[in-house]
VMD Tcl script that draws the C-alpha trace (Angstrom):
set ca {
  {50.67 7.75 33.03}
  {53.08 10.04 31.76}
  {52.48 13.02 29.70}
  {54.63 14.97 27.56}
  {54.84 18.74 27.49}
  {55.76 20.84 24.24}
  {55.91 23.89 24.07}
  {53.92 26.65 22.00}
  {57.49 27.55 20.56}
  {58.67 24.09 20.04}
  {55.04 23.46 17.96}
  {55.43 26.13 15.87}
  {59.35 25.20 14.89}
  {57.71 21.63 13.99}
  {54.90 23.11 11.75}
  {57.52 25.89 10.58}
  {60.27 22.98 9.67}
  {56.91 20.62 8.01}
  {56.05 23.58 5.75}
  {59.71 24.48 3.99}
  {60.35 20.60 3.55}
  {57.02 20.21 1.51}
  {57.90 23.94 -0.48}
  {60.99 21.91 -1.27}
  {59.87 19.05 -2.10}
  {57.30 20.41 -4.61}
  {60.32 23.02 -6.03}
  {61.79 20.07 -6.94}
  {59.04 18.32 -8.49}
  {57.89 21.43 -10.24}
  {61.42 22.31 -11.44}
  {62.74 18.83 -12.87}
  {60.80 18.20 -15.88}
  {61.44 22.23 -16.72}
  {63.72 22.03 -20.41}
  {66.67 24.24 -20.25}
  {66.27 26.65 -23.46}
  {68.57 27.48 -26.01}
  {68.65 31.00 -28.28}
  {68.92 30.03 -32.30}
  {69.54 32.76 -34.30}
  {69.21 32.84 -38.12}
  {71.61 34.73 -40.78}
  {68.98 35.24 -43.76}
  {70.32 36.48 -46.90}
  {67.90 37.54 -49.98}
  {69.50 37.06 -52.98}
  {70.53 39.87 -55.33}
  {68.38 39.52 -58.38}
  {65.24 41.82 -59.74}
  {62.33 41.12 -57.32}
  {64.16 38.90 -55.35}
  {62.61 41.04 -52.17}
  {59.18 40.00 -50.57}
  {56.99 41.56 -48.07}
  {55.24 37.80 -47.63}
  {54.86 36.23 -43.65}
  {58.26 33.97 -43.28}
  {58.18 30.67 -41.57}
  {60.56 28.23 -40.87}
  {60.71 24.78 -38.61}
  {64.09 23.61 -37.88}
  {64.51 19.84 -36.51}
  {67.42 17.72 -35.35}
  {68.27 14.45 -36.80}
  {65.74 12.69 -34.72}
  {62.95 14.79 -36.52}
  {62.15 16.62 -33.55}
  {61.07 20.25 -34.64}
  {60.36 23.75 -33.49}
  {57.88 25.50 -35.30}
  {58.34 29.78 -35.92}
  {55.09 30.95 -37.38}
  {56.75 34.51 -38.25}
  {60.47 34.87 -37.86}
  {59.54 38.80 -37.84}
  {57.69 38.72 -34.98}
  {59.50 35.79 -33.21}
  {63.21 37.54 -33.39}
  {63.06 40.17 -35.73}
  {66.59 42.35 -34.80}
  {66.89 44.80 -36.96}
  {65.23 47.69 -35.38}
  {61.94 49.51 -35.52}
  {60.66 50.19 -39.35}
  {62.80 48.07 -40.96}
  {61.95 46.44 -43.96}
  {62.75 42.54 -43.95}
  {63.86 39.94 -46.90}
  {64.86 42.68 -49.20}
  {67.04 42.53 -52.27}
  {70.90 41.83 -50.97}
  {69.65 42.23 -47.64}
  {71.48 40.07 -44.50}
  {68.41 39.95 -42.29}
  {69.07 38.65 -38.41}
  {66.32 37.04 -36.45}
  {66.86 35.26 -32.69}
  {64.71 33.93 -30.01}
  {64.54 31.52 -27.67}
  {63.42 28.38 -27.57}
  {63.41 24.70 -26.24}
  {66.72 23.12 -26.71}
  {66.47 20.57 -28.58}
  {68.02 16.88 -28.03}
  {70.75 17.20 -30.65}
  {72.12 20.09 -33.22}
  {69.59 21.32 -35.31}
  {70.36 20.23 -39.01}
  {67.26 20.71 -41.34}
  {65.65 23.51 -42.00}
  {62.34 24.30 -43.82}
  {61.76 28.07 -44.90}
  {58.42 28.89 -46.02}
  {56.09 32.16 -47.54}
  {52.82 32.51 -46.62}
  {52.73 34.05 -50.65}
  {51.03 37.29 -49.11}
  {51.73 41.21 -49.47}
  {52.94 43.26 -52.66}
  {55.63 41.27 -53.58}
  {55.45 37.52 -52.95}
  {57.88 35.92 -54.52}
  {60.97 35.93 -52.94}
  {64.71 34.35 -53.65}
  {66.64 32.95 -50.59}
  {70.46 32.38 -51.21}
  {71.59 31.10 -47.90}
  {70.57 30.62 -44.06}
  {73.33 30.58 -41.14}
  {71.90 29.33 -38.17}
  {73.52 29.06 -34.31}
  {72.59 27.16 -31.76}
  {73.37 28.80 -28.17}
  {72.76 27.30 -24.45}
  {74.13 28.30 -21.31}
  {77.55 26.42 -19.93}
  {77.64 24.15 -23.71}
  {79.54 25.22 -26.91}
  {77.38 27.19 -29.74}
  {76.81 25.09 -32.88}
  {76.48 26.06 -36.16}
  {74.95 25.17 -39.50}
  {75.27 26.49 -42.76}
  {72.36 25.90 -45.14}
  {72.87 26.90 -48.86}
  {68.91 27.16 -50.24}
  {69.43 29.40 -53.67}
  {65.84 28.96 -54.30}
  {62.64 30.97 -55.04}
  {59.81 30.62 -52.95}
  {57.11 31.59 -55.28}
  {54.59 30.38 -57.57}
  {55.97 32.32 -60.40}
  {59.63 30.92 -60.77}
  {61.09 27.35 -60.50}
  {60.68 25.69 -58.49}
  {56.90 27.18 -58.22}
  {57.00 26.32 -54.37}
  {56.60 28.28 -51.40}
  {58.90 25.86 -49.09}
  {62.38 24.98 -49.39}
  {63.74 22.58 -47.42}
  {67.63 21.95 -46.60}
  {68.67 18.69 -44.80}
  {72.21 18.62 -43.55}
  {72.10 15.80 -41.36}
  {74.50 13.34 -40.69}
  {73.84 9.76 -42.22}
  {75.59 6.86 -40.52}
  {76.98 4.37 -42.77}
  {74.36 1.54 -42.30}
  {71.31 3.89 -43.08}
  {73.20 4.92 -46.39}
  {73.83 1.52 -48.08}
  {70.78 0.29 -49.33}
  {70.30 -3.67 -50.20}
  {73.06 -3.88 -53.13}
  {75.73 -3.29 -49.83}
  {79.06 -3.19 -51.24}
  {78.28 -2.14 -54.24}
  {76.74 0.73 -53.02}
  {79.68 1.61 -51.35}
  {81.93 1.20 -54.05}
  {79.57 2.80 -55.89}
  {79.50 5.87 -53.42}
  {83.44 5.67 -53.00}
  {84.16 6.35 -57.15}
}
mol new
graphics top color blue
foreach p $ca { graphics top sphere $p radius 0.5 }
foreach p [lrange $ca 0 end-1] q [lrange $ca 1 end] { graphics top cylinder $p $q radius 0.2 }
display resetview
């Protein structure tokens, strides 16, 4: 019979060696389904005419062409930038908001902006978003999204969401049964 000797020392290598391949192995495991995020920031410009202002809760959800969405409850209290005090979505007003986020699969191209109708003023008169898409090591996209709407129950539309779809349509899901007609139709 033959036994074999290890050492205290040798033991403790072993259990030492045992314990930083399983902390690696769960790392891994742990880290891999983590979703690398993205900052979007929004250019929101309140148009110029009498009571265009609002002091209403702002919302928006923007969503790639795949209809996969990010919801922002508040974009004041999400990204708000412009400093202690300051008074959001007022008349002529460029107001910047930014946050991060999960990225999303492809470039964000709809956007839905929404008033909760709340506060002194409600109603409130959007003339355009700009919107950037940022992630680490990738080129920043950008989207331009021209609303020149009220959100209000008081002016035309009477809605409190407008929403601005800029997304790209591939030729097959734009002609519709006619075919070539369509096209031609399209074309003129």
């Amino acid at each position: 019979m033959s036994y074999t000797f290890i050492s205290p020392t040798m033991a403790r290598c072993d259990v030492l060696l045992l314990s930083l391949l399983l902390i690696a192995a769960v790392s891994v495991v742990a880290f891999a389904d983590r979703e690398v995020d993205c900052v979007y920031t929004f250019y929101l410009k309140t148009g110029s005419l009498d009571g265009a202002g609002t002091d209403s809760i702002i919302s928006a959800n923007i969503s790639d062409k795949a209809g996969q969405e990010i919801v922002i409850k508040n974009l004041v209290t999400w990204g708000g930038l412009m400093g202690q005090g300051y008074d959001y979505f007022e008349n002529g007003n460029v107001d910047i908001f930014s946050g991060k986020e999960r990225c999303l699969p492809s470039p964000v191209c709809s956007l839905s902006l929404t008033s909760d109708n709340s506060g002194h003023k409600p109603a409130w008169y959007v003339e355009y978003v700009e919107f950037t898409t940022s992630k680490v090591r990738a080129d920043s996209t950008y989207q331009y999204f021209n609303v020149s709407q009220w959100l209000s129950t008081d002016f035309p539309p009477y809605n409190l969401t407008a929403v601005r779809k800029n997304c790209p349509v591939s030729l097959s899901e734009g002609v519709g049964p006619v075919g070539s007609d369509q096209i031609s139709m399209n074309l003129s």
